[in-house]
C-alpha positions in Angstrom: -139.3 48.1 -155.6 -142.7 50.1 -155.0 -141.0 51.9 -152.2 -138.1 53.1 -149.5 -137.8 54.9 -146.9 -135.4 58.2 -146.5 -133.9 59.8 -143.6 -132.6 63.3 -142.8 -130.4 64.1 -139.8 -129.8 67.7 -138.4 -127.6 68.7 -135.7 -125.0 71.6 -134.1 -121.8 70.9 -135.2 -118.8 71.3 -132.9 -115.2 72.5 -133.3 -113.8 68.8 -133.7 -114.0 67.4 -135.9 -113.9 63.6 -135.0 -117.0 64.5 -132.6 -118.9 65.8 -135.3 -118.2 62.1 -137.1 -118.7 60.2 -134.2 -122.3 62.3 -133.7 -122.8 61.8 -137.4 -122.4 57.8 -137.2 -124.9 57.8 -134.4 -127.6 59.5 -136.1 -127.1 57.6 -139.2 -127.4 54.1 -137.0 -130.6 56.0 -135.5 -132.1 56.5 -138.8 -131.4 53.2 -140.3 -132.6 51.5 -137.1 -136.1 53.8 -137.7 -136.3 51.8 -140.9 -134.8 54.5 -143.6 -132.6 53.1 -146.4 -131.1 56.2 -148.2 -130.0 59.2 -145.6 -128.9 62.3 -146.0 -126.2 64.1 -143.8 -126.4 68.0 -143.6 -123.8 70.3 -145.8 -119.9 69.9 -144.5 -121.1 67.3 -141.7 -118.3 67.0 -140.0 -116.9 70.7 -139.5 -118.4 73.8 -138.1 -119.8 76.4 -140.8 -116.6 78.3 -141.3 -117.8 80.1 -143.8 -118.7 82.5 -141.9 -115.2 84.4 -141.7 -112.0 84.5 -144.7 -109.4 82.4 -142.9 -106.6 80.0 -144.6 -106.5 78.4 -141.9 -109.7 76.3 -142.4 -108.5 74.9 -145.8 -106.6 72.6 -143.3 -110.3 70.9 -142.8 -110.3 69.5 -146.0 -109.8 65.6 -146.9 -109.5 63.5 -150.2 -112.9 62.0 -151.6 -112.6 59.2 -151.6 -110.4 59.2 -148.4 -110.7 58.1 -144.9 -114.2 59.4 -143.8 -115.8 58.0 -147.1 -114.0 54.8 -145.9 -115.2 55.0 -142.7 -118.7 55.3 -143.7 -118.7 53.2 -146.6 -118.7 50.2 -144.0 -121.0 51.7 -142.0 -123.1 51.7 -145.4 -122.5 47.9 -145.9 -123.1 47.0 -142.4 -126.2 48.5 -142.4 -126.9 48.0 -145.9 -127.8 51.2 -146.3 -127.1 54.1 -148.9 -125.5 56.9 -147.7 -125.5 61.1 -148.9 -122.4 62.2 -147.3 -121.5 66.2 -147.8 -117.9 66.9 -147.0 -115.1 69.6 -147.3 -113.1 68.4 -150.2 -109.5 68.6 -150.6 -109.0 68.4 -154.7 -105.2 69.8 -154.9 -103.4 72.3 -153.0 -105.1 75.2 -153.0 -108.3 73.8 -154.8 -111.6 72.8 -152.8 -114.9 71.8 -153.1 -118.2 71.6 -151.3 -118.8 68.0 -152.5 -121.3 65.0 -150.8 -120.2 61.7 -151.7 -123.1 58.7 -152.4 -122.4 55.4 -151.2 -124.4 52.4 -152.0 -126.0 49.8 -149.7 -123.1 47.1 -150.2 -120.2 50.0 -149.3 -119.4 51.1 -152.9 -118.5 54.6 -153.1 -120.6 55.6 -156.5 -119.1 59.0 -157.0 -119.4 62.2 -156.0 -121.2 65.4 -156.4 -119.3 69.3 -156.3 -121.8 71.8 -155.3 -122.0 74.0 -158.3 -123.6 77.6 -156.9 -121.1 79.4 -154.9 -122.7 82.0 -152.8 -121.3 85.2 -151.6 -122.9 87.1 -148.7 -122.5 88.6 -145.0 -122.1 85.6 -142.9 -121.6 83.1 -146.1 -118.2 83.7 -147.5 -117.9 80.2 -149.7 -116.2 82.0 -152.9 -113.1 82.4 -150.6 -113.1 78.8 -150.0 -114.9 76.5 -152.9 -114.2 76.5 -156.3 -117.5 75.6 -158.4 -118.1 72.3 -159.0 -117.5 70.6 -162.3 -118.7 67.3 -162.7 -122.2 68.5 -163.5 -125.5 67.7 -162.2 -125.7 63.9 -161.5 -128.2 60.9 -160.5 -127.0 57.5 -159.3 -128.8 54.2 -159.2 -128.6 52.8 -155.8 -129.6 49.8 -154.3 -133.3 51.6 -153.6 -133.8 54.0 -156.3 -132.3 56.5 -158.5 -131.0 59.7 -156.4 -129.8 63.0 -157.4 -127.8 65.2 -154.9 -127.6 69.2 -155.1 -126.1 71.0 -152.0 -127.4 74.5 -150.3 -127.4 77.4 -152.6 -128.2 75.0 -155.7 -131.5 74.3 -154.1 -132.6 77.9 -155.8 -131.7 77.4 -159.2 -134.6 75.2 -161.3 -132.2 74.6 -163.8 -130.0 72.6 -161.5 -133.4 70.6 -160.2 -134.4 69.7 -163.9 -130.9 68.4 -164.8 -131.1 66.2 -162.6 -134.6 65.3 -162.7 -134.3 64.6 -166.4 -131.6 61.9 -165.9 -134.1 59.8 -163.4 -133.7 60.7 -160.0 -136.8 59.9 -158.2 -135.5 62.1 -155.0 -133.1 65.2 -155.0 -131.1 65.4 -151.7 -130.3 69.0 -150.9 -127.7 69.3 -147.6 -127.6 73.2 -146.4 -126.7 74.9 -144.3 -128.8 78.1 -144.2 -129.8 80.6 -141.2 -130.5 83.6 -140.2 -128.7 86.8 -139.4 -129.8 88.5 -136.2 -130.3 92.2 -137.8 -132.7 90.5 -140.8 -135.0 87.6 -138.1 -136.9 90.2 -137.1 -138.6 91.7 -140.0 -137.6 89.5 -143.0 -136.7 85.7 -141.1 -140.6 84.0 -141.8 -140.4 85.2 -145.1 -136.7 84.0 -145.8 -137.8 80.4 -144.6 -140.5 80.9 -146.3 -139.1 81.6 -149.9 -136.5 78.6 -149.0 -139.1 76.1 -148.7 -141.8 77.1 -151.2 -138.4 77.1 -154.1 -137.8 73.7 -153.5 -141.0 72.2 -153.1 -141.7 73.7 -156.3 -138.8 71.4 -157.7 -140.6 69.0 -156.6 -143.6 69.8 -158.6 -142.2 71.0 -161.5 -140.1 67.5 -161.7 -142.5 65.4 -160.7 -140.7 64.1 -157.6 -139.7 64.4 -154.3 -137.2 66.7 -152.8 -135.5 65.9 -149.0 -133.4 69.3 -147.8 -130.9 68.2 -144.7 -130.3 71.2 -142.8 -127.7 72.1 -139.6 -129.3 73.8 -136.4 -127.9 75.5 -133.6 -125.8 78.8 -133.8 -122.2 79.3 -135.1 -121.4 83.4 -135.0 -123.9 85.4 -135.7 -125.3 82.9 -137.9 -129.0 81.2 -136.3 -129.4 78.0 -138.9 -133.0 77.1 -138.4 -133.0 73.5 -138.6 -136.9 72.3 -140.1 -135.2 69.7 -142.2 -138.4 68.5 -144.8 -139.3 66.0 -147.2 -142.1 67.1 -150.3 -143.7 65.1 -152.5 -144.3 65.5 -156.3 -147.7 67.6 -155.1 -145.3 69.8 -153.3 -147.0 69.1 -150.2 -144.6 68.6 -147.0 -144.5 65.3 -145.9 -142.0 65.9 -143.2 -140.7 68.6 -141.6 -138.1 68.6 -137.7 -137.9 71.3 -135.6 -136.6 74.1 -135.9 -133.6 74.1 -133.3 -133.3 70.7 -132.3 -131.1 67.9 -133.2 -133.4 64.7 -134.7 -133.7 62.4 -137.4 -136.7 62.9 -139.8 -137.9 59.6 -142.1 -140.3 59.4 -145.1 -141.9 56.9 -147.1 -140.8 57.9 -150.9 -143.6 55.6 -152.9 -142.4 55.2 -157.0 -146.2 54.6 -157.5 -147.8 57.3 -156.8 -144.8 59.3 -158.4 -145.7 57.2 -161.3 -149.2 58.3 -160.9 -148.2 61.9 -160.4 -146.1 62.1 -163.8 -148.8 60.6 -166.0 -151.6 63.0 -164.9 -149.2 66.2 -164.6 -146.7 65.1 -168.3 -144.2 68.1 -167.7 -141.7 66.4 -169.1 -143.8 65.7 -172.6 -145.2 69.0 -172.9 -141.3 70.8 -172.2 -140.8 73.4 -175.9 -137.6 71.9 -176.1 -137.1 74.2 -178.9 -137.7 77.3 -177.2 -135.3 77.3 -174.8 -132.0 78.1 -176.7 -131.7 81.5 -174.9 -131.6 79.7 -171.1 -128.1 79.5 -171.5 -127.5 83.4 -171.6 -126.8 85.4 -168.7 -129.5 87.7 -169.6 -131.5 88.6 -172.6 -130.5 91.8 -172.8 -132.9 92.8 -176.3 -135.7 90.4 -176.7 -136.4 89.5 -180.7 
């Protein structure tokens, strides 16, 4: 296969959750009937952003993975012989959670899943209360269209996480988020913010040598504006897609294995890497330098 075609959906959640499903199932029809063939649900699809607030009482959210939504959508997936990216509040044990998207291939297979491994911790983003860090490592499948890797959110600004999964063949990194802005920082720092969110990740993109697709909610939960602009880059970094910023829609790309080919064979990252100088990327800093 030369090519396929992604999708990206974006929307305002609501308090129920079987709404939020329902409105998820609808876009994902919408996308597959636009032609894509992998698509990619934004972070916790089918609850509001709790994070927002410390309360016990949204552990209740949480389900099993695999469990009844991956069901659910696993034969939506096989109906539409599609693959599917499907980010969800995971219930591991009592008292244990994860931010986790679960990938299901075109024929309704659930492949496995992914445990977002960067927990953040700031006003308006309270996830260390809720998810523990992931620990099934970074992770790529093959799918009935290509090889996909999936990192969620706050792993989309760590390069470390991109390359890990980069280096085990994923043609396309899949990053649901849910990121906004606060009404005190739009003002004077919100251009730059979405700025330094995009430029990150299409710099993945170059510096792996493939393309990166960031899901992302809209509409406004709180204080908390998310700003939608859902995008697809290529391995040149350059934005291939991009939604609006505050309306619900599906955004679809062409994801061509040529000219990603093309790209890695002109730019050779990956052959030039100083394997052998790296030893000191697993400290947490380098406190006195040799």
């Amino acid at each position: 296969m030369k090519s396929f075609t992604i999708g990206l959906t974006q929307f305002a959640a609501g308090e129920f959750v079987a709404s939020n499903l329902d409105l998820a199932e609808r876009q994902v029809r919408e996308a597959a009937g636009a032609g894509a063939n992998v698509i990619c649900l934004q972070e916790m699809v089918s609850t509001l952003y709790f994070c927002r607030t410390e309360d016990p009482a949204h552990f209740s959210l949480a389900e099993s993975i695999p469990g009844a939504t991956t069901d659910r959508f696993a034969s939506i997936a096989k109906e539409l012989g599609i693959v599917l990216v499907l980010p969800l509040f995971e219930k591991r044990a009592t008292g244990l959670y994860h931010n986790t998207a679960a990938v299901i291939d075109a024929d309704g297979t659930f492949l496995g899943k992914y445990r977002k491994m960067h927990i953040p911790e700031d006003p308006g983003f309270h996830e260390k209360f809720y998810f523990t860090p992931g620990d099934l490592g970074y992770r790529a499948w093959d799918t009935a269209f290509g090889k996909i890797g999936v990192l969620i959110c706050w792993d989309q600004w760590y390069p470390e996480a991109a390359r890990l999964t980069a280096m085990q063949g994923a043609n396309v990194i899949f990053y649901p988020t849910a990121i906004g802005w606060l009404p005190e920082e739009k003002p004077t720092l919100g251009a730059a913010q979405h700025t330094a969110w995009e430029t990150v990740q299409r710099g993945h993109a170059v510096a792996n040598g493939c393309y990166i697709a960031a899901a992302n909610r809209i509409g406004t939960e709180g204080e908390t504006e998310f700003w939608g602009q859902s995008f697809v880059a290529n391995p040149y970094g350059e934005v291939v897609g991009r939604a609006p910023e505050n309306e619900e829609a599906i955004l679809t790309a062409e994801i061509d294995l040529e000219k990603l080919e093309e790209f890695r064979r002109i730019w050779p990252f990956f052959r030039d890497r100083r394997i052998d100088s790296y030893g000191q990327i697993g400290e947490r800093w380098i406190d006195d330098a040799p």
